[in-house]
C-alpha positions in Angstrom: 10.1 -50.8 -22.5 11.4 -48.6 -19.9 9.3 -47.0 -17.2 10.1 -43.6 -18.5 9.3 -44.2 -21.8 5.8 -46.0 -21.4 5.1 -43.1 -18.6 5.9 -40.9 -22.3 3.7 -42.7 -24.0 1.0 -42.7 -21.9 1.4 -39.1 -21.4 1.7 -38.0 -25.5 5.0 -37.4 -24.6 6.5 -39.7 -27.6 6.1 -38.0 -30.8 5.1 -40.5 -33.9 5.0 -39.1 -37.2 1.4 -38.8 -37.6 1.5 -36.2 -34.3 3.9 -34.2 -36.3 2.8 -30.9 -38.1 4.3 -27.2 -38.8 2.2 -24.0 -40.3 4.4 -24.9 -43.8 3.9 -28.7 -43.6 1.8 -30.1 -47.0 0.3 -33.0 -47.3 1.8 -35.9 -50.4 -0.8 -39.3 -51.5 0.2 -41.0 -54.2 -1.4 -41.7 -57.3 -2.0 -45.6 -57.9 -2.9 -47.6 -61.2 -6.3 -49.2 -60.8 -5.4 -51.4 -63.6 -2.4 -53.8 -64.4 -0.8 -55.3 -65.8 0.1 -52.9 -68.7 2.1 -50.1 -70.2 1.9 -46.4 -69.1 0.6 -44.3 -71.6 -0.2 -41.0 -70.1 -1.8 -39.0 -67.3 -4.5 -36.6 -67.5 -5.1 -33.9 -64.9 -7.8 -31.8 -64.1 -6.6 -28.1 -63.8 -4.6 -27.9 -60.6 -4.8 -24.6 -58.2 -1.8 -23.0 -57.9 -1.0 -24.6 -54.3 -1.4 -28.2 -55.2 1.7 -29.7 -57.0 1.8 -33.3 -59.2 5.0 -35.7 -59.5 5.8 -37.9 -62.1 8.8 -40.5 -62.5 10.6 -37.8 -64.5 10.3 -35.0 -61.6 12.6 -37.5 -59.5 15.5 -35.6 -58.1 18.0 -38.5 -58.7 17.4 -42.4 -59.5 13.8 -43.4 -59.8 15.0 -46.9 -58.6 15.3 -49.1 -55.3 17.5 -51.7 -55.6 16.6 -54.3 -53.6 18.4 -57.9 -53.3 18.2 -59.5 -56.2 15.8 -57.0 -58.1 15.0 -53.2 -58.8 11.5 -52.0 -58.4 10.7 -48.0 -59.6 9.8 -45.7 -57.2 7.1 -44.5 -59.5 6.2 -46.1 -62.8 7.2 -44.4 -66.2 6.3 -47.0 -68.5 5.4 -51.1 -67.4 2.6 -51.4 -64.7 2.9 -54.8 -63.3 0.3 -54.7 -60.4 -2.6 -52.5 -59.3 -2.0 -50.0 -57.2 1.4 -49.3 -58.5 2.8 -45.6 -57.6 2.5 -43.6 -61.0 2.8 -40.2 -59.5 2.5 -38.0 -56.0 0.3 -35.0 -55.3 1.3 -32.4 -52.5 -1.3 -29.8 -50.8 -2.1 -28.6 -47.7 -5.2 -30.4 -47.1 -5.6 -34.2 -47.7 -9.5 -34.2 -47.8 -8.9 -31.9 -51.2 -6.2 -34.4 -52.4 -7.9 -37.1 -52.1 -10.8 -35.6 -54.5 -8.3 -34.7 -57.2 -7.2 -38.1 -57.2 -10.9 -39.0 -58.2 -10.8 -36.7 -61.1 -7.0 -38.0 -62.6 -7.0 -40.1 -65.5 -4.5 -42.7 -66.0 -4.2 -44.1 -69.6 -3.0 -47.7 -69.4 -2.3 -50.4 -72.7 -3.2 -53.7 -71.4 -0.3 -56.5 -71.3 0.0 -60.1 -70.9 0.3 -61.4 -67.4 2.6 -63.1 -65.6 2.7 -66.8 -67.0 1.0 -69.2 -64.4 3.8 -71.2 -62.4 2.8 -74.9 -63.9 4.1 -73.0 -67.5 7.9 -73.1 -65.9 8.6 -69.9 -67.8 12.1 -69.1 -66.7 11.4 -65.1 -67.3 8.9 -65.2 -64.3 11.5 -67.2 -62.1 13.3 -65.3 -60.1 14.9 -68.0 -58.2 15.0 -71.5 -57.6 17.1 -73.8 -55.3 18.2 -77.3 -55.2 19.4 -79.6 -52.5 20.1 -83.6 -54.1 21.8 -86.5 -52.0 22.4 -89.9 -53.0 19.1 -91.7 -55.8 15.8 -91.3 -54.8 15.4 -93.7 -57.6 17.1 -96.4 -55.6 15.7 -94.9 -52.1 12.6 -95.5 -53.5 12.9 -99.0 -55.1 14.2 -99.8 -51.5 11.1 -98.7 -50.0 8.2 -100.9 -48.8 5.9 -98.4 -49.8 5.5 -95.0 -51.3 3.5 -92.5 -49.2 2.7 -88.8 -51.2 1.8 -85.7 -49.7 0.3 -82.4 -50.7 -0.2 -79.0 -48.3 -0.7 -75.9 -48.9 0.1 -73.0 -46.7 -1.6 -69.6 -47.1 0.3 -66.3 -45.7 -2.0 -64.1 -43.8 -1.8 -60.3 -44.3 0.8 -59.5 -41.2 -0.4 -56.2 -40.0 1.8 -53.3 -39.8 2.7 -52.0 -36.7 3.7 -48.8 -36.5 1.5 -48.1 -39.4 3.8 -46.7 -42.5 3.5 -43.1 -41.6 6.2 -40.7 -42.3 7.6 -36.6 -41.8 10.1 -35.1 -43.8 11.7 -31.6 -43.1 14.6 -29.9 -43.9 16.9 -28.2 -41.4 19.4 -26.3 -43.7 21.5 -29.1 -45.4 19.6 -31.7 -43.5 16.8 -33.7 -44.5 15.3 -34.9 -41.0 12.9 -37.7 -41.3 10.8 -39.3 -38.5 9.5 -42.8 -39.0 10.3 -46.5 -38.0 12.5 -48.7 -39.8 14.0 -52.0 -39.2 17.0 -51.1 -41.9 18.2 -47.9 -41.5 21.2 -48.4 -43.9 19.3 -49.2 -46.4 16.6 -46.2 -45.8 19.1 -43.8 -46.2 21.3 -44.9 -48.5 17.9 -45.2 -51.0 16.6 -41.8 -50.0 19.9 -39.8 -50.3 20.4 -42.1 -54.3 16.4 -40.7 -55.0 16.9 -37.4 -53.9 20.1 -37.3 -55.2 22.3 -35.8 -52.1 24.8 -37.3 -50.3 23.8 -39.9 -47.4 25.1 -37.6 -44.9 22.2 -35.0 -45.7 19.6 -37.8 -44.0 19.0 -37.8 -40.4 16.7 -40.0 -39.0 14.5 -40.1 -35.9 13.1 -43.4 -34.8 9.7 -43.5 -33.0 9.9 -45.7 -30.1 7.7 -48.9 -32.0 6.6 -52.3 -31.1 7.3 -55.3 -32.7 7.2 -55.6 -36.6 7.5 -58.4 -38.7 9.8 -59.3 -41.4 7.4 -59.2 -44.1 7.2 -55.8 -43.7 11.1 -54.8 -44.0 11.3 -52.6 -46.9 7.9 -51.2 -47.0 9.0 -47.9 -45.3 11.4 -47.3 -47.4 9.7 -46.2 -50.7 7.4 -44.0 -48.8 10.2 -42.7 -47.1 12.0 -41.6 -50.1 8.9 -40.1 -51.6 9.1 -38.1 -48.5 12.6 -36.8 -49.1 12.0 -36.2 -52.6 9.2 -34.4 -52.3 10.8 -32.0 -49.5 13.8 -31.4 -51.8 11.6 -30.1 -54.4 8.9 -28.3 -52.5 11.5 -26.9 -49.7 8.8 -27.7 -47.4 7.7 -30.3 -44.4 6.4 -33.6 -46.0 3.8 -35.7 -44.5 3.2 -38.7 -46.7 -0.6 -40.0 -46.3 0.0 -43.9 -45.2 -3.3 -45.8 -47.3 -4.0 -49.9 -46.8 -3.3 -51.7 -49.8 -5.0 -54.1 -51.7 -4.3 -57.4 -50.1 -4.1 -60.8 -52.2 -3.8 -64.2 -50.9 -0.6 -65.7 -50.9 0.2 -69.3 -51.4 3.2 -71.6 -50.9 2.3 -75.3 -52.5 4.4 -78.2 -51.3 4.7 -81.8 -52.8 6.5 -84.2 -51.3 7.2 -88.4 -52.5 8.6 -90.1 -49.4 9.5 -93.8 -49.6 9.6 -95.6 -45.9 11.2 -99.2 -45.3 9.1 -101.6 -42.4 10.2 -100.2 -39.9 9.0 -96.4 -41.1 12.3 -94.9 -41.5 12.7 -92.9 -44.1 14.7 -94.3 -47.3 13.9 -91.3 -50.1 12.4 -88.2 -49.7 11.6 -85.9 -52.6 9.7 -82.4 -52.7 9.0 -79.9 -55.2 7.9 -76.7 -53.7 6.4 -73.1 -55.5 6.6 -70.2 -53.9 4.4 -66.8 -55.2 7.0 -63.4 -55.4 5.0 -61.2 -56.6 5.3 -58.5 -59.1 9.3 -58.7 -58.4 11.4 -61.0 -57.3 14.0 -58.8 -54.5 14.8 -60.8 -52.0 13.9 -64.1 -53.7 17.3 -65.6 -53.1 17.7 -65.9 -49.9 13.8 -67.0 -49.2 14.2 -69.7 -51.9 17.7 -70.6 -49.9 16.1 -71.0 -46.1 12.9 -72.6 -47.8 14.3 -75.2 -49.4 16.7 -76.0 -46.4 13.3 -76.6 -44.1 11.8 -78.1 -46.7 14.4 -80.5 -46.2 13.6 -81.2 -42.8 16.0 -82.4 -39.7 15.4 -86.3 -40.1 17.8 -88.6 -41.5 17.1 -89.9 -45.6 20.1 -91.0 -47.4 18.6 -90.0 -51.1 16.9 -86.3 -51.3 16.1 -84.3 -53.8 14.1 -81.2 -52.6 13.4 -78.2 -55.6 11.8 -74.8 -54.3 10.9 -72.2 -57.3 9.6 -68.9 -57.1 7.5 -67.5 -59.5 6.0 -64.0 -60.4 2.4 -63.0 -61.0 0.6 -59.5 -61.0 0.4 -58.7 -57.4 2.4 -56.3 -55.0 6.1 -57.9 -54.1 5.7 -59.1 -50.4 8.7 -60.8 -49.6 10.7 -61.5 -47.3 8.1 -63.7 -45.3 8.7 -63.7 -41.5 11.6 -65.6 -40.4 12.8 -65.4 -44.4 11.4 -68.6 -45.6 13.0 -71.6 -42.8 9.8 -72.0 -40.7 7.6 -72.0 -43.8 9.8 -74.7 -45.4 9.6 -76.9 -41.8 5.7 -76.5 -42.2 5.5 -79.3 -45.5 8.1 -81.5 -43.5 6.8 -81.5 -40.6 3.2 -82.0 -41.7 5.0 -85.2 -43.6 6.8 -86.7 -41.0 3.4 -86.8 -38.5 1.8 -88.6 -42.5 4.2 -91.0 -42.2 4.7 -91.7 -38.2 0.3 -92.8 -38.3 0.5 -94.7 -41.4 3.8 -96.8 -40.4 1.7 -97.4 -36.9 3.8 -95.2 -34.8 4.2 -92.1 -32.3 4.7 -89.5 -34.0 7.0 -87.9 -31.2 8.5 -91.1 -31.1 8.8 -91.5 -34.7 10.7 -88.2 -34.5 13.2 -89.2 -31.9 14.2 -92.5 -33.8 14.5 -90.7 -37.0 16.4 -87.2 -36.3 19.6 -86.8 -37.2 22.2 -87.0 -34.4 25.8 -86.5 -34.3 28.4 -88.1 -36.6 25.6 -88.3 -39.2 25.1 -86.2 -42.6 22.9 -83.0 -42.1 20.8 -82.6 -45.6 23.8 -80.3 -46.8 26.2 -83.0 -46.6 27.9 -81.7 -43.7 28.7 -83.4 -40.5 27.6 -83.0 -37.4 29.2 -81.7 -35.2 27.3 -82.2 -31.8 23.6 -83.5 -31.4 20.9 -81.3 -31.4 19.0 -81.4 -28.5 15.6 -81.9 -29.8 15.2 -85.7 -28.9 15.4 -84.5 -25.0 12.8 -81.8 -25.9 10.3 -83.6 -27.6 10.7 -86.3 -24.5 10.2 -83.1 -22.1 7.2 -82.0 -23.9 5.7 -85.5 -24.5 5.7 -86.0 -20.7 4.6 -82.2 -19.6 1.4 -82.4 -22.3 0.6 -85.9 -21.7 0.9 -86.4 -25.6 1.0 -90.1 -26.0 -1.5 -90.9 -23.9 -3.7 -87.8 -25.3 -2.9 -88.7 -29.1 -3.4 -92.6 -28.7 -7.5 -91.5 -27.1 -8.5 -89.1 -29.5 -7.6 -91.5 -32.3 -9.1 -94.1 -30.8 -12.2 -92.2 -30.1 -12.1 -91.0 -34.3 -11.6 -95.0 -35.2 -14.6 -96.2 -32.9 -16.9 -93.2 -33.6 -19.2 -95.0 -35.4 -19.9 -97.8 -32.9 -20.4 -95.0 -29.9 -24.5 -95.0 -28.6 -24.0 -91.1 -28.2 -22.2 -88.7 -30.2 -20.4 -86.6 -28.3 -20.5 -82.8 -28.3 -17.1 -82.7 -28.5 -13.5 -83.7 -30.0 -10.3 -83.4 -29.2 -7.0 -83.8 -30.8 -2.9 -83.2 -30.7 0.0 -82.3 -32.9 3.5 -81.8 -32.6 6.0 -80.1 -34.7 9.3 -79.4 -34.4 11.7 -77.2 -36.6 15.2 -75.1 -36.1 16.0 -71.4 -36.7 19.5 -69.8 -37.7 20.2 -65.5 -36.9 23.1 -66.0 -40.6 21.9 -64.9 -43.5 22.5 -67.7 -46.0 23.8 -65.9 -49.3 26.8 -63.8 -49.8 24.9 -60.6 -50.4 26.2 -57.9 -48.4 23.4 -55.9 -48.7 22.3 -58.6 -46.0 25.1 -59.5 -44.3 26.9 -56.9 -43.3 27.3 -55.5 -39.8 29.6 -53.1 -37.7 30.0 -51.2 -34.8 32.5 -48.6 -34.0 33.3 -47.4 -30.5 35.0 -44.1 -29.4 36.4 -43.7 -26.1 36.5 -39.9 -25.4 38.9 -38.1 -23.6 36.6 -37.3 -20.7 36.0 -40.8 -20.3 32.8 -41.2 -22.4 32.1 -43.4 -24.6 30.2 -43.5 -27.9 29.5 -46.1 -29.6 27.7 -46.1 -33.7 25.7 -48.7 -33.9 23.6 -47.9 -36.8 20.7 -50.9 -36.4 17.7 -51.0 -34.3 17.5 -53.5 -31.6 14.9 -55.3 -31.1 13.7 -54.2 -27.8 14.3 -51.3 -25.5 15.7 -53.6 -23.1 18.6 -54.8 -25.4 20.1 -51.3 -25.0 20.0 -51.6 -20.9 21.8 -54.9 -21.2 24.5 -53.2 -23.7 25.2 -50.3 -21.7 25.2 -52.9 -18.5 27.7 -55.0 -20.6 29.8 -52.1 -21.9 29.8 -50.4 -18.1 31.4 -54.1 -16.3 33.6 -54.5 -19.4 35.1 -50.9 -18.9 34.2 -50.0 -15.5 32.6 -46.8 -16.3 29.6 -45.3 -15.1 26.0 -46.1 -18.0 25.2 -42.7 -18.5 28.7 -42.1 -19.6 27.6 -44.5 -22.5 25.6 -42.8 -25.9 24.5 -45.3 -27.8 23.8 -43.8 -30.9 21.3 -46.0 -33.7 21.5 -43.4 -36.3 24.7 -43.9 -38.0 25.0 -41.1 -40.7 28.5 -42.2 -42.4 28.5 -41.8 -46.2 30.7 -45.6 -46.4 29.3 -47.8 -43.6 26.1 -50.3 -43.8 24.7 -52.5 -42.0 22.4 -55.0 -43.0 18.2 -55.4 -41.6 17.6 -56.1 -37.8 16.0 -58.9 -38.3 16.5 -63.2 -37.4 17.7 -61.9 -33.9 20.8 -60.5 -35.8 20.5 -57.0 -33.8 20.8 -59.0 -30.8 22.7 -61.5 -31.2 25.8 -60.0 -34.1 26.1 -56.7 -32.3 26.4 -58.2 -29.0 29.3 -59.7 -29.9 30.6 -57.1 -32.0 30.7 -54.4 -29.0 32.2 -57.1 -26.5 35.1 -57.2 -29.3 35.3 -53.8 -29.3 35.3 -53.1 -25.4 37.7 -55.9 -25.2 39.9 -54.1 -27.6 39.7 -50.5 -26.2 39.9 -52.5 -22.4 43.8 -53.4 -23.8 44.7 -50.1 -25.3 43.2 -47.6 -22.4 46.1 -47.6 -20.4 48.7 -47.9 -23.7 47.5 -45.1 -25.8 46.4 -41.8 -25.7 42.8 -40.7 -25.9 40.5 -40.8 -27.6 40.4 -44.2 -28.7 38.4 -45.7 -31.5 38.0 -49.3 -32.7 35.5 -51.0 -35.4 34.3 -54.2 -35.6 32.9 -55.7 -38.4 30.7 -59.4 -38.4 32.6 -62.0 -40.8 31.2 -63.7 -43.5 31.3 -67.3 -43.4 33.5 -69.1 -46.0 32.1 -71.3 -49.1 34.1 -74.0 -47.4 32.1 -73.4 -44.5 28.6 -72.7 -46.4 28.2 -73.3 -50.3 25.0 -71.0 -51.1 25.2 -71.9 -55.2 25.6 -76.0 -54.3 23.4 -76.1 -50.9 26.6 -78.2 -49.3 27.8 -77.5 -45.6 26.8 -76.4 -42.8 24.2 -73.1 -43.4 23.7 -72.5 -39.5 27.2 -71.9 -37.0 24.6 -71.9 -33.8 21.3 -72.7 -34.6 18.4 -72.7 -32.3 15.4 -75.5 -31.9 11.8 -75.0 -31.0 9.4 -77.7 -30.3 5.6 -77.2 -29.5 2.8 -79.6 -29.0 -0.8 -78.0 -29.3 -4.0 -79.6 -28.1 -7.3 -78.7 -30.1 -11.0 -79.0 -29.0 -13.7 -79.5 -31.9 -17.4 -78.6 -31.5 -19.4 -81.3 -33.1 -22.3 -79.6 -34.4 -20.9 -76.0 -35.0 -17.4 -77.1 -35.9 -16.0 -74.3 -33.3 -12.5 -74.8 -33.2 -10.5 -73.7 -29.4 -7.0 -73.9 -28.4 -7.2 -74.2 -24.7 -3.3 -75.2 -24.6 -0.4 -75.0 -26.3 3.1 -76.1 -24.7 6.4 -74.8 -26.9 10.2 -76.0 -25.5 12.8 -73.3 -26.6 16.6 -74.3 -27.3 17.9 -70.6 -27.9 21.6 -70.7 -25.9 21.9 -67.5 -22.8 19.0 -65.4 -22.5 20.0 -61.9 -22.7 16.9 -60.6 -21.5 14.0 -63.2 -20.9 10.9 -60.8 -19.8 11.5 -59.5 -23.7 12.2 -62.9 -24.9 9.5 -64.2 -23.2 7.2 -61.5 -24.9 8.4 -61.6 -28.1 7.6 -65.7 -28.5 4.3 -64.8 -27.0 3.7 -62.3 -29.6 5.0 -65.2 -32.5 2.6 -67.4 -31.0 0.0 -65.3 -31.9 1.0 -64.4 -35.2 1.5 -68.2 -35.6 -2.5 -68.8 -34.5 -3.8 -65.8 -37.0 -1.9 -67.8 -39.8 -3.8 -70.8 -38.3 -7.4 -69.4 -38.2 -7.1 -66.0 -39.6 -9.4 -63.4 -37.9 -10.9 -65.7 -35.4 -7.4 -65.7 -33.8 -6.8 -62.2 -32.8 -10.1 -62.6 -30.3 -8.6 -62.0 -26.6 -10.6 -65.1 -25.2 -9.1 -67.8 -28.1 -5.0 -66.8 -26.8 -4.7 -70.5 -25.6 -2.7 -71.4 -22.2 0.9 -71.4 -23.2 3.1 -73.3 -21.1 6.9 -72.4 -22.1 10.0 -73.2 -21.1 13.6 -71.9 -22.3 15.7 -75.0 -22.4 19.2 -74.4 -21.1 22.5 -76.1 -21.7 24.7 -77.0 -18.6 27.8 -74.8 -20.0 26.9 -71.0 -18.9 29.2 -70.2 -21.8 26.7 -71.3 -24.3 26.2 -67.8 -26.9 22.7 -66.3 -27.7 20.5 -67.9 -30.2 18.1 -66.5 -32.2 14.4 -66.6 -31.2 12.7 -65.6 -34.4 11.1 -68.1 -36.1 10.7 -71.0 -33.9 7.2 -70.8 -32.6 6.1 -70.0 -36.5 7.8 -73.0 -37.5 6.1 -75.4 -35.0 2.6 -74.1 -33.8 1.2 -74.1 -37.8 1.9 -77.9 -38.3 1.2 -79.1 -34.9 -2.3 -77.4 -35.1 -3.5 -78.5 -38.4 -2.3 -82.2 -37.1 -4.6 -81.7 -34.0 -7.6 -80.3 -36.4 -7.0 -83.6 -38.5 -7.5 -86.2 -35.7 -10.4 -84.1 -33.7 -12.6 -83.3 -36.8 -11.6 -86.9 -38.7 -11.0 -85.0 -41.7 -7.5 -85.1 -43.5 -6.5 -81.1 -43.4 -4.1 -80.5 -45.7 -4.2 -76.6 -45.6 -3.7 -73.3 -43.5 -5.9 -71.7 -42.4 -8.5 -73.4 -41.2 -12.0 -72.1 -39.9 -15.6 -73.7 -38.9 -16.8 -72.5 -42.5 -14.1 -75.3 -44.1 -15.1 -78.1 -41.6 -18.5 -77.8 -42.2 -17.9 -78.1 -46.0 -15.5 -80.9 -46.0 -12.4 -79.4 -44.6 -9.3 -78.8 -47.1 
């Protein structure tokens, strides 16, 4: 953040939506089922006053739809309720302490329905997607094998906390419907609110408060309230403040299976996995996750006969996808927790299990596509190995575990070590534009400004420094002749979600192609001059979506962490005194961010670890990390997303396993689940 803007902060200077208010503002909390699932019948009101208004699916301006990737969901419910706290309707007053008691006295009527099958049924209605990657005969990998190890994890998704918290202001200013609130897809936002209020996108302005990190989890959530917002502003020709309320929360499960078959010398001769995943209510956004789950699932190490299945399947609880870093780092957390399995039972080192086995140039990726150069992960886990002291560290505390029973004191403590290691790509991996598309258009005035329509938000404050520095050398014009502008209000342009370090990386490039452009015509043409560049979708010969065949990633970046657990004996006190993570992301545009944003990863990565007992101050362990550079200066920005998700998870519960002597086979973990047994 810039200095003037955390001075505004700290001064009360930065206005959020919850510090807004006017003399005509009223206040809008909607109305939520308390039952599900089941069919709306009717609602019955107590008698309203005459300043204290009630909306029902029908009062809608426009569409009472959002359609999301690969599924609508209602912006209020009309008929089926398929999870409680569903939005059936919105009250608007002046004072929230009185709505809130008239939602005590409203009746909802609700016919009970079915549920959602259970996933083991395979009921194809409640599938919204399911994905397939198959190479060679695991029959025959398997009949080659000189033995058969089997595997089964289970990773459960914490509740990511929002930050900002969902709040949001709506007013009009003559034709303009001015909202303030934070968004990591304004595209989408708008074009949503202007089809539910049914104006033209033009008619939305938006004002973005000046957040801090959110996660992906969270990428459409402010978009319903939001259009309530609108809605309700169009009707009541007055400043909307939509109440923001915590939701129910419901524990979230992805179940992994894996079959691997391993020769004598514990390479890997068939691997097969069968993976379900928990949508929700509806399955928007299924596709993709299903697509970057299954491709972790598959893992980075060579097998010649794979067959990996990922299904999702719905139940009667609030749609939460996409998960952070879309599904990738979950799908490396099965994997990874398989190939540590397999590297103890075949009697080696795990990290140097995982150099012999990873897949290296010339070879097949899982896709079926060759590759192209070597990843550099074999040098990374060798870097880590030595910085942490890992072999030496793994072979004692398994040796300590082995002999425990023959030791004259117990001691008061264990300790153990994991590693992990997994890959992250900034390219969506299906065709649907709604996701993919990007483009930024650049004006050069005729006073020698320039202005350039970005229409994403980037994912720090200091990414628009380093754009304005880029644009300034690229042009040789002065930065604050350069207006960025985020809020892009054209009635045909769309940009996909800033998200998977695509608002760092894709727009970086984009404005170096248009500054290169304008650099050529500047002296050629007269001004002003404006040129747009849009980000290409890759071929199918490129990347088959439908047939999982090619190469998904153009410039993917790897991650590898090691993490070193101590275990209480008598209380079962789990601490994290160190964690080491090696980075492989390509040029750092701006490291103090990038630095902060893996720090913050890392911590999400410990909450899905050990839940609550995580966010304590004094349990952040010692992280030692280091950005791994390639020799070429030329090398293009990676993305950073993801990679300390997909490695600090497995490595952890692989540390837990060896200090408490238990075989963990689930996230999270806590003293409560040692003490009984573990998972």
């Amino acid at each position: 953040m810039s200095e003037d803007k955390f001075r505004n902060r700290l001064a009360g200077q930065v206005r959020f939506p919850e510090d807004i208010s006017s003399k005509k503002m009223v206040y809008a909390l909607q109305l939520r089922a308390q039952k599900a699932p089941g069919i709306l019948k009717e609602i019955n009101l107590p008698r309203l006053p005459s300043h204290i208004n009630f909306f029902k699916a029908e009062d809608i301006p426009g569409k009472n739809i959002l359609p999301y990737p690969d599924e609508e969901i209602p912006l209020l419910v009309e008929d089926e309720i398929l999870y409680k706290g569903q939005a059936v309707g919105l009250l608007t007053g002046p004072d929230p302490d009185e709505l809130f008691k008239i939602r005590q006295q409203i009746e909802i009527v609700i016919s009970p329905t079915p549920k959602f099958p259970p996933y083991q049924m395979r009921d194809r209605r409640a599938c919204p997607a399911e994905k397939r990657i198959q190479k060679g005969s695991t029959l025959r990998g398997l009949e080659k094998a000189d033995s058969i190890l089997q595997g089964s994890f289970t990773l459960t998704i914490p509740e990511v906390p929002v930050y900002p918290r969902q709040g949001v202001y709506c007013s009009k200013e003559g034709g303009t419907y001015v909202l303030h609130l934070h968004s990591q897809w304004p595209s989408l936002l708008r074009k949503l609110c202007a089809q539910a209020a049914g104006i033209s996108r033009k008619q939305v302005e938006m004002h973005f408060n000046p957040a801090g990190r959110t996660w992906d989890s969270h990428i459409w959530q402010s978009i319903p309230t939001a259009a309530l917002a609108v809605c309700a502003t169009s009707i009541l020709r007055q400043p909307v403040k939509l109440i923001s309320e915590n939701e129910e929360r419901y524990k979230k499960e992805i179940r992994y299976s894996y079959t691997a078959g391993i020769d004598s010398g514990g390479r890997l001769t068939a691997l097969e996995a069968e993976i379900h995943l928990n949508a929700g209510a509806y399955g928007c956004f299924s596709s993709e996750v299903v697509t970057r789950l299954c491709l972790g699932a598959a893992g980075l190490y060579q097998c010649r006969h794979m067959d990996i299945k990922v299904k999702s399947f719905k139940s009667n609880t609030p749609p939460w996808l996409p998960l952070s870093t879309w599904g990738l780092a979950q799908g490396a957390f099965g994997i990874e927790m398989l190939a540590n399995y397999i590297a103890v039972e075949s009697g080696h080192d795990p990290a140097i299990w995982r150099c012999q086995n990873l897949s290296s140039k010339g070879n097949l990726n899982t896709t079926m596509g060759k590759i192209r150069q070597t990843p550099p992960l074999a040098d990374m886990i060798k870097s880590l190995t030595e910085a942490s002291d890992y072999t030496r560290k793994h072979a004692v505390s398994r040796q300590i575990r082995t002999n425990k029973t023959i030791l004259e004191i117990t001691p008061s403590g264990f300790t153990g070590i994991g590693m992990a290691a997994s890959r992250q790509g900034y390219e969506f991996l299906s065709r649907d534009k709604l996701l993919t598309a990007a483009s930024v258009s650049a004006t050069l005035q005729i006073e020698g400004n320039l202005d350039v329509q970005l229409g994403t938000v980037p994912a720090s404050p200091g990414i628009l420094a380093i754009w304005k520095k880029n644009i300034s050398s690229a042009l040789s014009i002065e930065e604050d002749q350069i207006n960025l502008i985020q809020d892009r209000p054209d009635e045909h342009s769309f940009n996909g979600p800033a998200c998977l370090s695509r608002n760092v990386i894709v727009f970086t490039r984009l404005i170096d192609q248009c500054c290169s452009i304008i650099q050529k015509k500047r002296f050629r043409e007269g001004l002003p001059i404006t040129e747009t560049r849009s980000y290409r979708r890759r071929t199918a010969n490129e990347w088959n979506e439908k047939e999982m065949i090619g190469h998904p990633f153009s410039n993917p970046s790897w991650g590898c962490a090691v993490v070193e657990v101590s275990l209480y004996t008598a209380t079962k006190e789990i601490m994290i005194p160190r964690i080491w993570l090696s980075i492989h992301c390509g040029t750092l545009l701006d490291p103090p961010a990038a630095r902060s944003f893996v720090e913050a990863e890392v911590r999400l990565a410990l909450t899905q670890c050990m839940e609550k007992q995580a966010i304590k101050p004094s349990l952040f362990p010692e992280l030692h990390l280091q950005f791994e550079e390639d020799s070429k200066k030329t090398t293009p920005p990676g993305g950073l997303e993801g990679l300390a998700l997909g490695t600090i998870p497995p490595a952890f519960i692989q540390a837990v396993s060896q200090a408490s002597g238990i075989s963990i086979t689930g996230l999270p973990v806590n003293s409560a689940s040692l003490l009984s047994g573990g998972l």
